[in-house]
Every structure is written in C-alpha cells, then in structure tokens.
N, CA, C and O atoms as a Tinker XYZ file with bonds, in Angstrom:
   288  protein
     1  N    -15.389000  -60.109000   84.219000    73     2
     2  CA   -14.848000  -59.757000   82.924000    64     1     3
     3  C    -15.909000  -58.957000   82.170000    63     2     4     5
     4  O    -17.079000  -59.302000   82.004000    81     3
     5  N    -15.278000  -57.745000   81.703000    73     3     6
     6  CA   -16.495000  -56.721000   80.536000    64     5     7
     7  C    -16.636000  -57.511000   80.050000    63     6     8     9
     8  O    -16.069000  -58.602000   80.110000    81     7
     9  N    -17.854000  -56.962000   79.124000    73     7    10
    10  CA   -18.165000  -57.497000   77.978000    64     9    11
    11  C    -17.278000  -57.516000   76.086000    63    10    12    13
    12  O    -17.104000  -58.191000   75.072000    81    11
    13  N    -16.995000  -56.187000   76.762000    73    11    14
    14  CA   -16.139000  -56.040000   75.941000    64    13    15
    15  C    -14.634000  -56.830000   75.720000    63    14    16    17
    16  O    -14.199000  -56.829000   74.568000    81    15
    17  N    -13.815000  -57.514000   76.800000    73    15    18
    18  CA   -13.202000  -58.744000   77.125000    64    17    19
    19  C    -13.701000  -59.750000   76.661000    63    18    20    21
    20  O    -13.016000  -60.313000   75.807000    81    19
    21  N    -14.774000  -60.248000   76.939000    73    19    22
    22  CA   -15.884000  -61.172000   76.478000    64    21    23
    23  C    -15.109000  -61.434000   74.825000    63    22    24    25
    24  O    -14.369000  -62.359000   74.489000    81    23
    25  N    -15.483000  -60.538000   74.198000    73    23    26
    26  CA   -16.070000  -60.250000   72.801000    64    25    27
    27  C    -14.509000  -60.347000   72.257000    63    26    28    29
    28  O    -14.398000  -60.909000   71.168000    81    27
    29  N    -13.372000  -59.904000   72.833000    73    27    30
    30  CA   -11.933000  -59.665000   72.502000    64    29    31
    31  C    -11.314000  -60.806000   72.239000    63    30    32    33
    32  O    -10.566000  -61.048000   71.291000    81    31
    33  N    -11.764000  -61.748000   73.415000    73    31    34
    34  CA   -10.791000  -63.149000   73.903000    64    33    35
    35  C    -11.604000  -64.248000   72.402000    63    34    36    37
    36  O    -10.911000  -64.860000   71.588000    81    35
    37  N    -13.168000  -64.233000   72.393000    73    35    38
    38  CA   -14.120000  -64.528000   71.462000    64    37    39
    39  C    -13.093000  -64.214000   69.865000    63    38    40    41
    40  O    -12.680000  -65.244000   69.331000    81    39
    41  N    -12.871000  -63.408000   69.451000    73    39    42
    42  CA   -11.817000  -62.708000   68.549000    64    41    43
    43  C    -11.252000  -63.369000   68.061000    63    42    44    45
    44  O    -11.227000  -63.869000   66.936000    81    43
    45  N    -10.601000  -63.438000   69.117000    73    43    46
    46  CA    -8.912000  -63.817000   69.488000    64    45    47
    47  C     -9.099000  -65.404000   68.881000    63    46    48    49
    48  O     -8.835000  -65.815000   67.751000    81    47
    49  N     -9.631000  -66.110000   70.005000    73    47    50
    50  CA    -9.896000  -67.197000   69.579000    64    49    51
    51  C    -10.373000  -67.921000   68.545000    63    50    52    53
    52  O    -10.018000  -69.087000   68.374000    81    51
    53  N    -11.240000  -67.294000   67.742000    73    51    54
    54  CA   -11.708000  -67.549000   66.478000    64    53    55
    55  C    -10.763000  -67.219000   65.110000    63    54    56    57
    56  O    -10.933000  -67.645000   63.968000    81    55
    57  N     -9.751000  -66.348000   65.601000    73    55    58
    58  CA    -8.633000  -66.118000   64.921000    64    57    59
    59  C     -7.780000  -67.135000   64.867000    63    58    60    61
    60  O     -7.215000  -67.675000   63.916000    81    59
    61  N     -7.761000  -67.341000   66.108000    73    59    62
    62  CA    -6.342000  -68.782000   65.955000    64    61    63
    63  C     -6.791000  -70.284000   65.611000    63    62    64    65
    64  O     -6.105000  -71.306000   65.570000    81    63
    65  N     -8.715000  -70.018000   65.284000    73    63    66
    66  CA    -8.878000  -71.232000   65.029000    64    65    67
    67  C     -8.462000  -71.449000   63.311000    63    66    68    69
    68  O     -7.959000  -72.402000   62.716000    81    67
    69  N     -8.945000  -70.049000   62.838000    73    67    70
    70  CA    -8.610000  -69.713000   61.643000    64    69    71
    71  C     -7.225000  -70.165000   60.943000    63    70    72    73
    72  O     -6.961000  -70.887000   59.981000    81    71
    73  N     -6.398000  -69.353000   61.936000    73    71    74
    74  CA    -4.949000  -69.774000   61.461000    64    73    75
    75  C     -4.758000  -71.030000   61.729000    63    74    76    77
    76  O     -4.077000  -71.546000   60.843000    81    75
    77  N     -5.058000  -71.769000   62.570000    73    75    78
    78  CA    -4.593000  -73.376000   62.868000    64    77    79
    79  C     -4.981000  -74.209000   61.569000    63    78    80    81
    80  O     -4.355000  -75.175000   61.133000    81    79
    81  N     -6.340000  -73.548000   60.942000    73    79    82
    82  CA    -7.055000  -74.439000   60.126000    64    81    83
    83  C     -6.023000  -74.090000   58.802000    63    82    84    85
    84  O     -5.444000  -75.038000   58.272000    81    83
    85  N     -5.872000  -73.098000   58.431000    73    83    86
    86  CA    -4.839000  -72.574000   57.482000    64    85    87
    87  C     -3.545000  -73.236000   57.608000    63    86    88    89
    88  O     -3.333000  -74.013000   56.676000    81    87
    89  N     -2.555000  -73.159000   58.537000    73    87    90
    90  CA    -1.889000  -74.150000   58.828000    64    89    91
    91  C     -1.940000  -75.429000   58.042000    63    90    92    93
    92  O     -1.255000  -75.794000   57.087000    81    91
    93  N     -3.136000  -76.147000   58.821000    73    91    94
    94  CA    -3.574000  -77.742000   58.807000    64    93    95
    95  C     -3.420000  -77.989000   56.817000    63    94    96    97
    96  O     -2.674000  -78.828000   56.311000    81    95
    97  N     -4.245000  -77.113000   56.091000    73    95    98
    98  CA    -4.459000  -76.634000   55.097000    64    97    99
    99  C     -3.032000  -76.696000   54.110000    63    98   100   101
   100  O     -2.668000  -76.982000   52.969000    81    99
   101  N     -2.744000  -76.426000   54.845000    73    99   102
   102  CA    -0.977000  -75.797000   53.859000    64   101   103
   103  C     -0.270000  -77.149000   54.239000    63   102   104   105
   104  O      0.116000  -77.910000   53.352000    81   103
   105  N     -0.136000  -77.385000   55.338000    73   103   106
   106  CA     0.652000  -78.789000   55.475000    64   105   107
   107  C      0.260000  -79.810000   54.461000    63   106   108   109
   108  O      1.052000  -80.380000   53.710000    81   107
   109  N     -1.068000  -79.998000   54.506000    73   107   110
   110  CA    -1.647000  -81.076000   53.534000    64   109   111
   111  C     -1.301000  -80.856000   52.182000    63   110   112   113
   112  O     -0.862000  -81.837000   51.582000    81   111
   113  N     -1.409000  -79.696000   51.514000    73   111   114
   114  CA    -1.369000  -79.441000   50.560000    64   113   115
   115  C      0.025000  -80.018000   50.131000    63   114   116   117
   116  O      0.164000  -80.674000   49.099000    81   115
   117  N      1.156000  -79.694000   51.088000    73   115   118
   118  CA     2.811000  -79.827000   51.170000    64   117   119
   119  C      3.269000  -81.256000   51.436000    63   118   120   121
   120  O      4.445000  -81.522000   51.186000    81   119
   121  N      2.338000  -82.351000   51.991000    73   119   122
   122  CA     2.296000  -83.128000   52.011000    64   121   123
   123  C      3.387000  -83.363000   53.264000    63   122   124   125
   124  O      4.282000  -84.207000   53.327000    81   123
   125  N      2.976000  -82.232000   54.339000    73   123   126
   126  CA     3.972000  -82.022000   55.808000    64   125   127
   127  C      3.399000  -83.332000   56.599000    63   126   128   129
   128  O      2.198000  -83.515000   56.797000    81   127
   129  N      4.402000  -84.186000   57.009000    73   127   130
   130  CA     3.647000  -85.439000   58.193000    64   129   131
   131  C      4.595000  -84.655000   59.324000    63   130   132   133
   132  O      5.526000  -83.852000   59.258000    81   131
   133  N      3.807000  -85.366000   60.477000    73   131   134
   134  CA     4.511000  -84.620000   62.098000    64   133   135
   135  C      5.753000  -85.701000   62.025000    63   134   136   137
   136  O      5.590000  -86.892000   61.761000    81   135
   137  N      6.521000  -85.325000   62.194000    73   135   138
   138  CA     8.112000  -85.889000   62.946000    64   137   139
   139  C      7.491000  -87.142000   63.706000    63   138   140   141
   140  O      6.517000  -87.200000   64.457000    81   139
   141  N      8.440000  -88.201000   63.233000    73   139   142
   142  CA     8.128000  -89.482000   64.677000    64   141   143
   143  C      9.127000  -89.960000   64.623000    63   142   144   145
   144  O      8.976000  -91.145000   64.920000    81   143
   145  N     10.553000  -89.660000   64.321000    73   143   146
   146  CA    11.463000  -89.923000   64.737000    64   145   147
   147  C     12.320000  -88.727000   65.125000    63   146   148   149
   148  O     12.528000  -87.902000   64.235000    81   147
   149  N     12.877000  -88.504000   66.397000    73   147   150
   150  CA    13.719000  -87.370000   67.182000    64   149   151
   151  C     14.447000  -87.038000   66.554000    63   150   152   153
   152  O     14.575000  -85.932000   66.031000    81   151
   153  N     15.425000  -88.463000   66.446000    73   151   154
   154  CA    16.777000  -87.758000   65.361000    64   153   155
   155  C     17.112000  -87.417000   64.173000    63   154   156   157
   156  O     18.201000  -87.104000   63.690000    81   155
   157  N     15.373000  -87.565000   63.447000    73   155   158
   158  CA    15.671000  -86.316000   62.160000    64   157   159
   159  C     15.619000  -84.974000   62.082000    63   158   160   161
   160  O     15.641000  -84.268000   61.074000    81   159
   161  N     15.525000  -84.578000   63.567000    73   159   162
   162  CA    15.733000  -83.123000   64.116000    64   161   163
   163  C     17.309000  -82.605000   64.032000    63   162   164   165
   164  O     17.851000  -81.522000   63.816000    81   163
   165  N     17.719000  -83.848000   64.295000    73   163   166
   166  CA    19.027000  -83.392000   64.813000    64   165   167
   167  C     20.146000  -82.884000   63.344000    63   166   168   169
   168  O     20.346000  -83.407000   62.248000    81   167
   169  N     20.665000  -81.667000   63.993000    73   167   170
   170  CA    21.430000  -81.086000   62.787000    64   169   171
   171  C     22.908000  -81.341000   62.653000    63   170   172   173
   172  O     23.682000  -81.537000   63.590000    81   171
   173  N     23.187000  -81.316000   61.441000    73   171   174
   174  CA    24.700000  -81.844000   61.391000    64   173   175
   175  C     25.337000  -80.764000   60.386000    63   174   176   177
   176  O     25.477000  -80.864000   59.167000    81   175
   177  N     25.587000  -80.003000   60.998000    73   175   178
   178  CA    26.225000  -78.450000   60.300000    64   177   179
   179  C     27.619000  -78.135000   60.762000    63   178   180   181
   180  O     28.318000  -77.290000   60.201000    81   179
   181  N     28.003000  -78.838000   61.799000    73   179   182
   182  CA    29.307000  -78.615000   62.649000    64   181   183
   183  C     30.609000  -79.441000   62.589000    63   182   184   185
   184  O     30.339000  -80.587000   62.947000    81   183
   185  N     31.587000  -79.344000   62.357000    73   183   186
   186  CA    32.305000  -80.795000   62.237000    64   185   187
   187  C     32.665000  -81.350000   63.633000    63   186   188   189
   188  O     32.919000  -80.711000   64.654000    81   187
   189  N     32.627000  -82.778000   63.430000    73   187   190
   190  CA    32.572000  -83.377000   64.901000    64   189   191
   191  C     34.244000  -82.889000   65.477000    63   190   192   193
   192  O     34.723000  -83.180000   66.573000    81   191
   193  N     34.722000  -82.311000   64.690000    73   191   194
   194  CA    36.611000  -82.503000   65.572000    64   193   195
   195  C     36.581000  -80.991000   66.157000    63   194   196   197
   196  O     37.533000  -80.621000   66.845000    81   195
   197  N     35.457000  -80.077000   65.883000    73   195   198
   198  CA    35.634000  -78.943000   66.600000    64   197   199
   199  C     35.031000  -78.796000   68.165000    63   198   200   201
   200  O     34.305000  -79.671000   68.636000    81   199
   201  N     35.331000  -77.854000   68.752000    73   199   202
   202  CA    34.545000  -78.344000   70.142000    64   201   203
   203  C     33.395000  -77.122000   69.993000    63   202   204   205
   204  O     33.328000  -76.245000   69.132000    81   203
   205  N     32.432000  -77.407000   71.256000    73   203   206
   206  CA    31.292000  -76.296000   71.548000    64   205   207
   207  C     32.087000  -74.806000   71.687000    63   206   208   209
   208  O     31.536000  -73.723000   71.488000    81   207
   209  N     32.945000  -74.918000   71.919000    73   207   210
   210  CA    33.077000  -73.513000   72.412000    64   209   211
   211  C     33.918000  -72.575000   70.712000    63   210   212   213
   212  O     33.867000  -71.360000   70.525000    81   211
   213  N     34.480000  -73.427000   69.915000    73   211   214
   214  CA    34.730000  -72.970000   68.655000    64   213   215
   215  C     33.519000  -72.212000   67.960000    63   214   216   217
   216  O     33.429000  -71.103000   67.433000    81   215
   217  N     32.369000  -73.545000   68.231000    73   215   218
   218  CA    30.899000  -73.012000   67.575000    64   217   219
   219  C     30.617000  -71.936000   68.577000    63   218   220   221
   220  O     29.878000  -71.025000   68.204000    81   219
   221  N     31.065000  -71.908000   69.715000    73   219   222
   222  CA    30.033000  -70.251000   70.206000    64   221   223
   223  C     30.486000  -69.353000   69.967000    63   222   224   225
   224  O     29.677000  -68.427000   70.023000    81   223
   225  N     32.415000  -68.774000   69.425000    73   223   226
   226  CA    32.816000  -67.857000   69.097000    64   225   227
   227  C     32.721000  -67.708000   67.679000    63   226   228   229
   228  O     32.941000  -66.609000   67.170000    81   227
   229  N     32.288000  -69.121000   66.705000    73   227   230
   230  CA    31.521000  -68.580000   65.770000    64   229   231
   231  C     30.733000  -67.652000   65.324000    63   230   232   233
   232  O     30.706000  -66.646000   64.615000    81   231
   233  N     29.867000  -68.578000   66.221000    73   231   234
   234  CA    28.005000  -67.979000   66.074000    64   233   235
   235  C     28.141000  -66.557000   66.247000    63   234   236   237
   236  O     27.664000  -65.696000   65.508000    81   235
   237  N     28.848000  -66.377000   67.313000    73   235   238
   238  CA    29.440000  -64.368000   67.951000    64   237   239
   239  C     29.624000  -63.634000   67.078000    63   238   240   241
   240  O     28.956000  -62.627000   66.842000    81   239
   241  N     31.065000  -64.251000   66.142000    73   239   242
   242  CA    31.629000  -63.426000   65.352000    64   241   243
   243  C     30.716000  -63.204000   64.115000    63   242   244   245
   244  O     30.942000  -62.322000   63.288000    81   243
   245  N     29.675000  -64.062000   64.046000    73   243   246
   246  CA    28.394000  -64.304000   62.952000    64   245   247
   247  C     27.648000  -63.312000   63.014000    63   246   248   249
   248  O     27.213000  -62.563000   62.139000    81   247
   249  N     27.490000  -63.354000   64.370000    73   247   250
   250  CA    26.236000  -62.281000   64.817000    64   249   251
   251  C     26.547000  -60.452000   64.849000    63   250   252   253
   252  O     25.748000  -59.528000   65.004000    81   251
   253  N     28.038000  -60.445000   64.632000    73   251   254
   254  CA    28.626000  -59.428000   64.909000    64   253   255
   255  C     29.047000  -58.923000   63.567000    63   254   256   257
   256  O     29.645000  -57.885000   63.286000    81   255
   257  N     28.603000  -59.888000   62.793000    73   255   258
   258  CA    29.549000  -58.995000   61.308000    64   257   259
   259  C     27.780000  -58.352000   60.744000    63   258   260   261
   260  O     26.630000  -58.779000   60.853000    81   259
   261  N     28.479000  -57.052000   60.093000    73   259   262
   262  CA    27.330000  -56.106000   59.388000    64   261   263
   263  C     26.488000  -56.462000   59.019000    63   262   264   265
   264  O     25.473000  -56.347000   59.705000    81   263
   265  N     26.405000  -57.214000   57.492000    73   263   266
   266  CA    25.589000  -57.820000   56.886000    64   265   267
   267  C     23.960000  -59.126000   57.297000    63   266   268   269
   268  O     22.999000  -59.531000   56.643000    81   267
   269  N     24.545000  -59.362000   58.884000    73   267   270
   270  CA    23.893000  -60.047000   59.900000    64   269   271
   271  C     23.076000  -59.198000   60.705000    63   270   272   273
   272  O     22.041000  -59.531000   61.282000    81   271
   273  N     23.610000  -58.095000   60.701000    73   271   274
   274  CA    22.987000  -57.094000   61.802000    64   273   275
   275  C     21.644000  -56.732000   61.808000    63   274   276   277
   276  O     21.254000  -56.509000   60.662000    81   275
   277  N     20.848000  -56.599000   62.598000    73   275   278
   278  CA    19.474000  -56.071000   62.389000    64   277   279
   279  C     19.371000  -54.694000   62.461000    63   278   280   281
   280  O     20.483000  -54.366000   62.876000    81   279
   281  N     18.623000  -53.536000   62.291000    73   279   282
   282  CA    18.953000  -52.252000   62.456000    64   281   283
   283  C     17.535000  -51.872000   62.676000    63   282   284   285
   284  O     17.443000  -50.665000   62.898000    81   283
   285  N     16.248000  -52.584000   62.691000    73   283   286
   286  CA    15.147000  -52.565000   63.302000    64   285   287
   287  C     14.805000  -52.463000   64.393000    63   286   288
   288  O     13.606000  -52.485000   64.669000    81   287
C-alpha cells in the first residue's frame, strides 16, 4: 500500500471517528437510548383487514404520482 493510501484510509478513519463522536454527542444531548425492545420498531400504518399486496400497489401508485418523483 502507497503511502499516500496510508495517509487516505488514516483520513478516512479519523473522520468517522469524528462523526461517530458527533453522533454519540447529539444522541445525549436528545436524550436517544438504543432500542431494547424489537417491537417498538414495529410499525402500525396499515390496517390489519387489508392484505400485502393492497400495500404494494399502494406504495407503486405512491411512488408514481408527480409530487413523489425525484428528478435528480
């Protein structure tokens, strides 16, 4: 490995220690704790009497209207 690799990955790494610490930083401040229970992940946006496949021609027709569109 150059030296110049060396010095890049060195960078790199000192960057993401940066951001991790920033992170760590902001959580505290927000008073963010890590998840320790699974099922407060779980989302309830859907009604239970529809099936999966209602929600995927949703999500489609979601993704397909203008105002959704990305143009980037």
């Amino acid at each position: 490995m150059s030296r110049k690799n060396v010095e890049e990955d060195e960078t790199s790494a000192s960057r993401a220690d940066s951001a991790r610490a920033a992170l760590r930083e902001l959580a505290k401040q927000q008073s963010i704790k890590p998840v320790t229970e699974l099922s407060l992940l779980r989302g309830n946006f859907w009604p239970e009497n529809e099936s999966i496949d209602d929600l995927i021609k949703t999500v489609r027709a979601w993704r397909n209207e203008p105002e959704t569109r990305r143009t980037d």
